[in-house]
N, C-alpha and C positions, 0 to 999 in steps of 0.2 A: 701549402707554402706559407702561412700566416707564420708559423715561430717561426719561417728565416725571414720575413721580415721585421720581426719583432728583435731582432739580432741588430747590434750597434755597424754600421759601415765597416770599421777595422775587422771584425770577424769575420762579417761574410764577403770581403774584399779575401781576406787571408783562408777560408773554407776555399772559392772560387778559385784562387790560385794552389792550392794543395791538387783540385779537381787536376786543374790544369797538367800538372807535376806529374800525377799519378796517369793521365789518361795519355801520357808522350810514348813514356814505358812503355804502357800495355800495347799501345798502337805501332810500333816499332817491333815488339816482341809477337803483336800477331803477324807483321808482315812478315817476319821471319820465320814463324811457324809455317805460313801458308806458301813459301818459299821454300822450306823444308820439304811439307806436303807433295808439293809441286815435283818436285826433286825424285822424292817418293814415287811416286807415282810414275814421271818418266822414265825411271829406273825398271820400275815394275813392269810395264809396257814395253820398254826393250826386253826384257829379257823373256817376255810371252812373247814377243816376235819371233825371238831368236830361237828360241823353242819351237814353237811352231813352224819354224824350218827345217831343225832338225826332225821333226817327230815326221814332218812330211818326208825327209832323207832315209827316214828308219822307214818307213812306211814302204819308199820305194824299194828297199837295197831287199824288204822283206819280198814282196812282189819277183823281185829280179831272182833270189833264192827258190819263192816257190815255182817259178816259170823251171829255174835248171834244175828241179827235182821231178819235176812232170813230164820233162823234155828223157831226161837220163832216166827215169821209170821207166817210161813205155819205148825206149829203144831198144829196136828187132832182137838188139846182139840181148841187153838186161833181158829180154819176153826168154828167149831162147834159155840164156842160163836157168832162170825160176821154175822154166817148166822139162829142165835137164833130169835126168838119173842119172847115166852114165858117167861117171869119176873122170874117166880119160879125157870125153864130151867136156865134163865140166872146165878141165883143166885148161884146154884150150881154149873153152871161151873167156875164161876168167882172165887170160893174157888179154884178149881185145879190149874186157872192159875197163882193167886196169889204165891201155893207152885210152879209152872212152875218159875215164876217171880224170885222169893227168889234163885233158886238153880240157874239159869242165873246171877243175882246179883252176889252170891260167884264165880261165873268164873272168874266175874273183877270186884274186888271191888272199882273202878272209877265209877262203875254209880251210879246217884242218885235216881233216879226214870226212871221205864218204864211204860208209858201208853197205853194203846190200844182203840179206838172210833171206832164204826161200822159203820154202815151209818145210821143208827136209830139215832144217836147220844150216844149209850151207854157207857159207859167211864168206864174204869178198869183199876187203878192206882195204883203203890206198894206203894207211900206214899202221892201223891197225890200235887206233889212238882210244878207241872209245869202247872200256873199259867196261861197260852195261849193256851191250848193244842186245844180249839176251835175257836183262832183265827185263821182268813182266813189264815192272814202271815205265819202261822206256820205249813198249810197244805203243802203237798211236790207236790214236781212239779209231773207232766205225767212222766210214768212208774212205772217198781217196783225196781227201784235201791234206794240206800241213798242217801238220799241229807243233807246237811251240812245244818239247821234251822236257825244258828247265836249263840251268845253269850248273859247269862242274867247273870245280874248283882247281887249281895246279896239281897232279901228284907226280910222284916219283916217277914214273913213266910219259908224264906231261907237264910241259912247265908252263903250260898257260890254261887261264880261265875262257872256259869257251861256253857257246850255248849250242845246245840239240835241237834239232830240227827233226821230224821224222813223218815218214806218208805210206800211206797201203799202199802197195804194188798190183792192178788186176788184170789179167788177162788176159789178152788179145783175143785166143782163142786158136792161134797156130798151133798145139801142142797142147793144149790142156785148153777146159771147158770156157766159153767166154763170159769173162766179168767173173770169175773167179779169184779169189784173193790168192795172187801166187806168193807173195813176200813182203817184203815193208823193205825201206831206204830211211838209213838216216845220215842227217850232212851236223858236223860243227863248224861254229863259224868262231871265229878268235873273237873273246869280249872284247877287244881295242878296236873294233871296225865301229863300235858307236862312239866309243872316246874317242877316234880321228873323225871322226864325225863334227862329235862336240869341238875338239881344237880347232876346226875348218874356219869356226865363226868368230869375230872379235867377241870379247866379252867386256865389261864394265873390270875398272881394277878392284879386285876385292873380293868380283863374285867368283862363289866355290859350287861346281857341279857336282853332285850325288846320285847317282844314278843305282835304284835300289830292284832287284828280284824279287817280289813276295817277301818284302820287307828286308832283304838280306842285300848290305853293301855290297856294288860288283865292282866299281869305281869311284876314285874321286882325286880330283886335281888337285887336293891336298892335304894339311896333316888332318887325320881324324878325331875330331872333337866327339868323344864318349855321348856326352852329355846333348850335345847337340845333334848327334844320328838319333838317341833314343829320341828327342823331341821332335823329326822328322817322323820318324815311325810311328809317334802316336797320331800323326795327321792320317784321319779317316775318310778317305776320300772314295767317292762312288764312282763306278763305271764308265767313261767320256766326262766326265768334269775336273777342271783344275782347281786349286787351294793358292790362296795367300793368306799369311798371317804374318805376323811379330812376336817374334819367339827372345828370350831372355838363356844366354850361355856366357857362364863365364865371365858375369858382369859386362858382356856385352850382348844389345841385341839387334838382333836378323832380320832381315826380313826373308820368308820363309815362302818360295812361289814352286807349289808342288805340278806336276803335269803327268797325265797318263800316256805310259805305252802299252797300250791293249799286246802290242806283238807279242814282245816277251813276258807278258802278265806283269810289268813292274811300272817304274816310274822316274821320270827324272825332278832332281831339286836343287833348285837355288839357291843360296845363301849369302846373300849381301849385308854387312854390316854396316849399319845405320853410319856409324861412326866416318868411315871412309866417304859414305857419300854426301856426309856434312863439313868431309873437310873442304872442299873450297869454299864454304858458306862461313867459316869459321872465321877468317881474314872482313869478310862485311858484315857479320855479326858484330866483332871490332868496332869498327868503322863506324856501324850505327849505335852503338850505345857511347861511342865519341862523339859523334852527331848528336844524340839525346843530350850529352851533358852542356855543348858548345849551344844550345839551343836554349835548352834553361837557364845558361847563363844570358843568354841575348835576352831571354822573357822578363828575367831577376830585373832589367837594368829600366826597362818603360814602365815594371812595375815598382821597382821601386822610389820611380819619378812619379808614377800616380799617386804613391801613399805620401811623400813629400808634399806633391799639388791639393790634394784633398786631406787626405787624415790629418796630415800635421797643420792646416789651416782651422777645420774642424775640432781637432781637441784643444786648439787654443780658444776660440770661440767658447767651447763649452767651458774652460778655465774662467775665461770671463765672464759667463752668465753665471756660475757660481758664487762667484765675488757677488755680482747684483743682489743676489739673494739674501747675504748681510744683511741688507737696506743701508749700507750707506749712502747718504745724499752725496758724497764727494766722485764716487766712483758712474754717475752718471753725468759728471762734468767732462769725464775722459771718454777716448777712443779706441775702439781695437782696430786695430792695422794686419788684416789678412792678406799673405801673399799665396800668390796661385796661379790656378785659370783664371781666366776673363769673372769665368760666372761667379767663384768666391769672392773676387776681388767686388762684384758688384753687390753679394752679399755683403760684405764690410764694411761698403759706401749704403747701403738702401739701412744697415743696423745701426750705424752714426747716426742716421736721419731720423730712424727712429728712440734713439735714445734722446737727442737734441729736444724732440715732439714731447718725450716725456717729461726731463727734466724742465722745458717749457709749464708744463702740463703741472708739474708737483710745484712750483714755484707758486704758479695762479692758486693752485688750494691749498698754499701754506699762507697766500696773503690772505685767502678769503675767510680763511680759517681764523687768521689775525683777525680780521673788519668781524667775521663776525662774534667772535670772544670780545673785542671790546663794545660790540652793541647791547652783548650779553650783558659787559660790566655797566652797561650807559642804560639799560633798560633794569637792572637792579637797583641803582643810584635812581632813576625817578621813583621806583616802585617805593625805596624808602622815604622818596621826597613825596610821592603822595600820598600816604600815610601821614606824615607830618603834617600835608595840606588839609588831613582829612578835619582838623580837630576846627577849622575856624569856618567851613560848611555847615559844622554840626552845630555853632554856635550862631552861625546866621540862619539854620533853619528854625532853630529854639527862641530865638530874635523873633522871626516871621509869625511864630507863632503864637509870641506874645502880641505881636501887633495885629493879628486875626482876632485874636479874643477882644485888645483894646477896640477895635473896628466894632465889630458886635455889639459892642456895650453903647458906643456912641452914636451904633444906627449907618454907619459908611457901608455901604452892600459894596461898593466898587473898589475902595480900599480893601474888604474881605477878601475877595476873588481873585486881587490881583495879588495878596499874599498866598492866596493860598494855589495860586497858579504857577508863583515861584518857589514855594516854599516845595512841590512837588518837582520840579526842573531840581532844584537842588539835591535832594534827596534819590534822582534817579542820576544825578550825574558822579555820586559818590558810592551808586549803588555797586560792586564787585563783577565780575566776569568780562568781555570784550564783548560777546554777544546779547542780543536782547533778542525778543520775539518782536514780529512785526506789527504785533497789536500795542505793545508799550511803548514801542518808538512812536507808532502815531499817535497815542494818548499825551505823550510829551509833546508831541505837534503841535497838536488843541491846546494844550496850556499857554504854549510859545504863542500859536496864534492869539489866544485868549487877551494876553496881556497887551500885545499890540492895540488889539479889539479896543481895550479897555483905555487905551494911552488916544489914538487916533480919534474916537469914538464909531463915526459909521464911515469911513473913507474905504473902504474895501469889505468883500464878504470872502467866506472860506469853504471852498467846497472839497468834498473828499466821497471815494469811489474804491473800497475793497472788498471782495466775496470775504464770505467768512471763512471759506476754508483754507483760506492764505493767512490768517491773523496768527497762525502759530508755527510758520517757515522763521528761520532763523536770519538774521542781517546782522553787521556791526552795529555798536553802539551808538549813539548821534550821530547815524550819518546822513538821515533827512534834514534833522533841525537847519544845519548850516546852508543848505542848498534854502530854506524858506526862507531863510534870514537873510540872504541876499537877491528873494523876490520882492522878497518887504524895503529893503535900505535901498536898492539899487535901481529894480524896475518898478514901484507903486510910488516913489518917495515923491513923486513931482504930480503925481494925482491928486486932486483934494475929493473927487466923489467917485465912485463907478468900479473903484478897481475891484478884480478877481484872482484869487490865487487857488488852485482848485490841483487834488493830488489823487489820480488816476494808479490801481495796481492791480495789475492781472499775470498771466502765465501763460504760454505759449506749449506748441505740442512736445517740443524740445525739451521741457519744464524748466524753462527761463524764464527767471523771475524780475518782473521790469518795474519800476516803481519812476512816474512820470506827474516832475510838480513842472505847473505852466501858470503864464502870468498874462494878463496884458498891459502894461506894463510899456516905457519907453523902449525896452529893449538893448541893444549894444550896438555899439558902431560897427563899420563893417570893419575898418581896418582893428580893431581892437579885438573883433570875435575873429580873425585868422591870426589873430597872436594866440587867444586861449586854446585855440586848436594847435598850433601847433607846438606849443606847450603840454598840452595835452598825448598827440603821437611822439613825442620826443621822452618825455616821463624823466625832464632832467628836475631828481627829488631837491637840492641844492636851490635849485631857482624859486622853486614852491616855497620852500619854507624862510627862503628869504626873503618874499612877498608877499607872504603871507596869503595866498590866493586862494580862496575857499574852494570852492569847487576843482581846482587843479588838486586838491587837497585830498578830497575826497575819492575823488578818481585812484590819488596814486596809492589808498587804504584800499579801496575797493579791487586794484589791481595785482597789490601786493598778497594782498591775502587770499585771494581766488585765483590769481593766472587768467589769459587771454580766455576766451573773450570777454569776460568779464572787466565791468568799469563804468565811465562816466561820458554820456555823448550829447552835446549840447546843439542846439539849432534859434537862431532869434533874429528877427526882422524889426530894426529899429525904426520905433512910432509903432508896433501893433504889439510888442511883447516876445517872450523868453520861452522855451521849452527845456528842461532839461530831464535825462530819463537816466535813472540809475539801473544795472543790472545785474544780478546776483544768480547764484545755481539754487536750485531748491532742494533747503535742506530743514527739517523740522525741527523743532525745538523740543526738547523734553521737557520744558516746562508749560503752564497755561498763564494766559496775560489774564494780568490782574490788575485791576486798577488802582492808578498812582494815587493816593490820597494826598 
């Protein structure tokens, strides 16, 4: 199911509702098929009932024929005639059996004629109807049961279709040998005694009964369809079992429910046309495909409120995020107003909030983006103004070093030293790049200190404390000198003997790099050192360079340029002296310190 979700909401809102559409129909058309079915099959089921009462009627009326052919066989007067010679003899029995014959006839008045033939060939007939009675055909098989003879058709001397019956006559034994075959009897019965049979029963309207001989029509309740008796007749049906099909005649079709009658070797069949028994299903057929349509109309009406409440909110929305994509700054001034449900409408309000956020957002880095273009313009304006500053360093260091040589010649060692201590501070403070290594910031140290040394005479001493393998980590440029310069002006200045300024640098496992100059020194007051502190957590740059404040100074270089935690953290106890520790990330220098000459 990933491509239908990969599908925009208006599609698979509009696939869902096609489902829908199409799955009303089919649900509607199966119930009416199964309705149909249903139908079907009721039909089918009645008229196997109905059948199987008749076939049990046929079954009796058979029963009841061969009882009166068994009874009227072995009667005294029949034994008598069969085992007659005598013509005169016969004559007068054949009057008895006649009234014999006549009062059997009124038992059932379905049969047409009974005959009786001895073996002589004598022949005693009630009307003398059956026309075969000494064809071989029509003799009955071995034993003395009924046998079923066949079915004859109307002739000229009979106007009706009857069936034959016929049974061995044996013996008594009064007159001829006992169990001896004296003759045969055969009875017809009018074919219409199973058609009043069949009319006895309601039937369904429509259905048509066929009742067929060894495949040969005897009846049927109505006009005969050619086409549809052959399509009966090819129904193959075995010995005790019945047939149902659906047969196609005449552009209509049947259902087609065959049943056996063993009696007469044949068969009766149904023929119900589908058509008929789907007409009263016809009128709710109707009905429910008006239902289907009044239904889809009702579905059309919530769905087309849902594509209103959702789609039409959504493709406005998306309308609007395409404009965004312009980039105009104006169109994040403005709103989209979605109507709906609850839940769009809080979409609406939660996407104002966030466009407000943004337009917030692009304002802040269109100033920042000003400040920092103009720091750009403000840090190329000094880069040319130090260049221009560069030429009157280079003429005080070429000064310094005239006055080195002067010093030499006249034997001043301290004048030497202290030119050539500034004349190195100068030289490295005009020297290119932002960084130095940590070995050349502290050689600029010692010069700085140097000169003091040289001004002061012994008023303080200078100690210093770095592994060698930190001398070529990288630091800003001057950014010890100024922290020493206000252990010297601020904390040693009211010393006249004793002072120490001493510059401590190691690394931690972290590989933070700490650089700690300490004094003893008068120190800072106390309320004076919770101002530099919180001057210091506050990092308001404006205050700094409006006072110039050294070490706030250097903090906010050391903070700007590296990021938390990185900076400046001071600690001092006034009357015992100052500590302050700078902290930097470690990072090497690609170059190697060299000393300043």
């Amino acid at each position: 199911m990933k491509w239908f979700k990969k599908l925009s909401i208006r599609i698979q809102v509009m696939i869902i509702g096609l489902i829908i559409i199409a799955m009303v129909p089919i649900i509607v058309w199966n119930v009416y098929k199964q309705m149909s079915e249903l139908i079907i099959d009721q039909n089918t089921q009645y008229n196997k009932e109905l059948i199987e009462i008749m076939k049990e009627r046929v079954s009796s009326n058979y029963a009841e024929v061969s009882k009166l052919m068994v009874n009227l066989g072995y009667d005294a007067t029949v034994q008598n005639f069969l085992a007659e010679s005598d013509n005169l003899k016969i004559y007068e029995i054949s009057k008895k059996i006649d009234s014999l014959m006549d009062v059997f006839k009124n038992t059932n008045p379905d049969i047409l004629d009974i005959s009786i033939v001895n073996n002589a060939g004598k022949l005693i007939s009630l009307k003398g109807s059956i026309p075969d009675i000494y064809n071989l055909a029509s003799r009955p098989e071995q034993g003395g049961a009924v046998h079923y003879a066949g079915f004859r058709t109307a002739s000229h001397y009979n106007d009706r279709d009857k069936f034959l019956f016929n049974m061995n006559i044996f013996s008594l034994g009064n007159k001829a040998t006992y169990g001896e075959n004296a003759g045969y009897l055969m009875i017809s019965l009018d074919s219409h005694s199973i058609n009043k049979e069949i009319e006895k029963y309601p039937r369904l309207a429509g259905t048509n009964f066929y009742l067929f001989e060894n495949n040969h029509l005897v009846f049927s309740n109505s006009s005969q369809d050619k086409d549809l008796i052959e399509q009966i007749n090819s129904l193959h049906i075995e010995k005790d079992q019945d047939q149902s099909v659906i047969k196609t005649s005449a552009g209509k079709r049947y259902i087609l429910q065959s049943h056996v009658l063993p009696e007469i070797e044949g068969k009766i069949v149904t023929a119900t046309p589908i058509s008929i028994l789907m007409k009263g299903l016809q009128p709710l057929k109707t009905k429910s495909f008006a239902l289907v349509l009044i239904m889809l109309l009702l579905i059309s009406i919530p769905y087309s409120i849902l594509m209103m409440n959702i789609l039409k909110p959504l493709s406005k929305l998306m309308t609007f995020m395409k404009q965004l994509k312009t980039g105009s700054l104006n169109i994040l001034q403005s709103k989209v107003r979605l109507e709906g449900y609850a839940e769009i409408e809080m979409i609406s309000s939660e996407f104002n909030t966030m466009l407000q956020r943004i337009n917030n957002l692009t304002n802040q880095l269109i100033q920042s983006d000003t400040e920092l273009y103009q720091s750009e313009l403000e840090k190329q304006r000094l880069q040319y103004a130090f260049l221009q500053s560069q030429i009157n360093p280079h003429f005080l260091s070429n000064t310094l070093d005239t006055i080195k040589g002067i010093a030499i010649a006249q034997g001043s060692k301290e004048t030497y030293e202290m030119a050539g201590a500034l004349s190195r501070m100068l030289r490295y403070s005009i020297k290119g790049g932002d960084e130095v290594s940590l070995g050349d910031e502290l050689q600029i140290v010692e010069a700085y200190i140097r000169i003091h040394q040289l001004r002061f005479s012994d008023r303080f001493t200078y100690k210093q404390h770095c592994p060698e393998e930190l001398m070529q980590l990288r630091i800003p440029k001057m950014i010890i000198q100024p922290v020493v310069e206000n252990a010297l002006t601020h904390g040693l200045e009211t010393l006249a003997t004793g002072g120490i300024v001493s510059i401590h640098v190691q690394q931690d496992d972290q590989g933070v790099l700490t650089v700690t100059i300490s004094d003893n020194g008068s120190g800072i007051a106390p309320a004076r050192l919770e101002e530099l502190h919180n001057m210091l957590d506050s990092g308001d740059k404006d205050k700094v360079l409006k006072e110039h404040i050294g070490v706030a100074n250097v903090h906010h270089r050391i903070h700007v340029k590296y990021g938390d935690p990185y900076g400046l953290s001071l600690r001092s106890e006034q009357g015992r002296g100052t500590e302050v520790t700078l902290s930097f990330p470690s990072v090497k220098s690609d170059f190697h310190v060299d000393r300043v000459v």
